[in-house]
N, C-alpha and C positions, 0 to 999 in steps of 0.2 A: 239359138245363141244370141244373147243381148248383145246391142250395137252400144257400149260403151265411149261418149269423148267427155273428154276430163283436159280443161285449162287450164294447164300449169307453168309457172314459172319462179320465181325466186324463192317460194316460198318453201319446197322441196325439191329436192334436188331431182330429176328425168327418171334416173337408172335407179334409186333407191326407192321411187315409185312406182317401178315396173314388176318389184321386187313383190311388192305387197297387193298390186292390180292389176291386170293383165286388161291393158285399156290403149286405146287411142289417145293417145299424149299429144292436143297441140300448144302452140303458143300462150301466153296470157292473153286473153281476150280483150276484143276489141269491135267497134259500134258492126252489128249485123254476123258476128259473129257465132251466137245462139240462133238468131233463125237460118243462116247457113247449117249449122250441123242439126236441127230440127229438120230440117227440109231433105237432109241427106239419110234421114233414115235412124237418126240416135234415141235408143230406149232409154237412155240415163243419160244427163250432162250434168258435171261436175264442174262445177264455176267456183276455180278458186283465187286462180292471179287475171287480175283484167288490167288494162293501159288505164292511169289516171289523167295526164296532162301529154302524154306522147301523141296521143291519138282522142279520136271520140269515144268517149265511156260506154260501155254497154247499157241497153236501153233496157228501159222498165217492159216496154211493151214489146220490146223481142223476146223477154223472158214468161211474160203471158202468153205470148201467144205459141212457145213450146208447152208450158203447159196446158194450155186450152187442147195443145194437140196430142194432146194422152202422154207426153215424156217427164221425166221423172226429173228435175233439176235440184241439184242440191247444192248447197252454198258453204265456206266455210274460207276460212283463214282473212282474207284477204280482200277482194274487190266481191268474194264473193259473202263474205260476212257482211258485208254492207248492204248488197241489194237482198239477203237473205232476211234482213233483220228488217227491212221495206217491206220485202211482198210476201213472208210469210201464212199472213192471209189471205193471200189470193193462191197456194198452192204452192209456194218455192218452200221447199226444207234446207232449213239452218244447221248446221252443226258447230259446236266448238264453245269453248270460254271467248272468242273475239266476237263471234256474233253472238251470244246472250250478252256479253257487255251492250253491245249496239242495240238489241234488241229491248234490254231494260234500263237503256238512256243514259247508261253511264261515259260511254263514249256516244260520239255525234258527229263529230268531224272526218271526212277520209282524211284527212290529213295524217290521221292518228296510223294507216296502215300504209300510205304512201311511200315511195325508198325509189333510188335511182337503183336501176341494175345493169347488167352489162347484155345487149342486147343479143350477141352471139353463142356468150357460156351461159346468160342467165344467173350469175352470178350478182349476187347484191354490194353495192358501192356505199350504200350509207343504212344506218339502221332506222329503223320503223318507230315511233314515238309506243305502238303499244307493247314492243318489245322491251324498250326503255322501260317503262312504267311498270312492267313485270318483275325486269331485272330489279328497280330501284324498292319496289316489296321487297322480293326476295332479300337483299341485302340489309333491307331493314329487320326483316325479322331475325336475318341470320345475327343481326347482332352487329353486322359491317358499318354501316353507318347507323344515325338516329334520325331521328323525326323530322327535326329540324333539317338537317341535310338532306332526306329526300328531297323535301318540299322545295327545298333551295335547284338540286340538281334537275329535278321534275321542271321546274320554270324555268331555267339555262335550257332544256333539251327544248322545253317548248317553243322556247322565243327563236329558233335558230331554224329555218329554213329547213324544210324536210330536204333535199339532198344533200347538205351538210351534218348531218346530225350522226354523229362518231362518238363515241365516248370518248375519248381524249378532247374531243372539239368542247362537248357538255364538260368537263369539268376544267378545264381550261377557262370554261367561260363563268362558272361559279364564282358567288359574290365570296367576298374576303372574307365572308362568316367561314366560310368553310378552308380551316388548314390542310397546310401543305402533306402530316401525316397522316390525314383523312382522304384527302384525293389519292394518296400514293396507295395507300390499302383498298381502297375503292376499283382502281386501274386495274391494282394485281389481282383480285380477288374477280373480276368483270371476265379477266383473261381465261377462267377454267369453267365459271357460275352463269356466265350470260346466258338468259332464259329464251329462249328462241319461242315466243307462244305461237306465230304463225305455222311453223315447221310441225308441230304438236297436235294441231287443228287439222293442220294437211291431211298429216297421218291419220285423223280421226276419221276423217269424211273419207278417205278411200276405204276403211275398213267399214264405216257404211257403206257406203255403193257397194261391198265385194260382199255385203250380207244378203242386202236388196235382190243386188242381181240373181245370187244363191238362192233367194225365196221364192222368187218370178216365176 
């Protein structure tokens, strides 16, 4: 039986990942937290939510040095699309559209996956810039807004402080190019379309591991 731990937090919800992985669910990670569950014995670590500014980041070289030590780490959504899209040549597997964006340069910044959450429920308080940038695609193609207004809303969402960043806060904060009947259809349409890509990612990478583990 594979020793399973998977760091999860905002970016799936506990119980609906329990559903799809039958895993040791801890915390979002944080500095020594990978060679703590290397050292305890973990065939797979799933590194998806890690602390960015709460605490010390997970380190490059706690993540080598589980793999050096024959464990399996995979990355995906979140703090772990970040270091995935780092040390994938040195043996971390990446999964997901957030790390291929990181991994082929299109994102670069954590900032881009960064979000305040609520540290008891895990619950997320502000939304993530590349969720934004998902949604404001989406809404483009759908036809919701144009081009021009992404671009416009994209840089409102940027310039605002990743724990503030709301969509009402983004287009509250939209230059005067963009009307009042733009933003209102923009709001309501956000309310049913918002594109969760970290959530998507999540779900990706446990359905890896739970293939992996299967193949072992």
């Amino acid at each position: 039986m594979h020793r399973i731990i998977i760091f999860l937090g905002p970016s799936l919800d506990c119980h609906e990942a329990e559903k799809s992985l039958a895993a040791e669910y801890r915390p979002p990670a944080k500095r020594g937290d990978i060679t703590k569950a290397a050292d305890e014995g973990a065939d797979i670590i799933g590194l998806i939510d890690g602390v960015f500014h709460q605490d010390n980041a997970v380190a490059h070289r706690e993540i080598l040095y589980a793999v050096k030590m024959g464990v399996k780490v995979i990355g995906a959504s979140s703090m772990g699309a970040l270091r995935a899209a780092e040390m994938d040549t040195l043996g971390m597997i990446g999964i997901g559209e957030i790390y291929r964006m990181y991994r082929d340069g299109v994102l670069e910044s954590d900032d881009e996956v960064a979000l305040v959450f609520d540290p008891v429920s895990g619950y997320s308080l502000s939304e993530p810039l590349i969720n934004i940038r998902c949604t404001l695609r989406n809404a483009r193609e759908a036809g919701i807004i144009d081009a021009d207004t992404h671009d416009a809303l994209l840089a409102a969402a940027r310039s605002i402080f990743y724990p503030g960043r709301m969509y009402s806060k983004i287009v509250s904060s939209a230059p005067d190019s963009v009307d009042a009947g733009t933003r209102e259809r923009f709001l309501a349409w956000v309310e049913t379309h918002a594109c969760d890509q970290k959530r998507k990612d999540a779900i990706a990478a446990l359905g890896y591991i739970a293939k992996v583990a299967a193949e072992q």
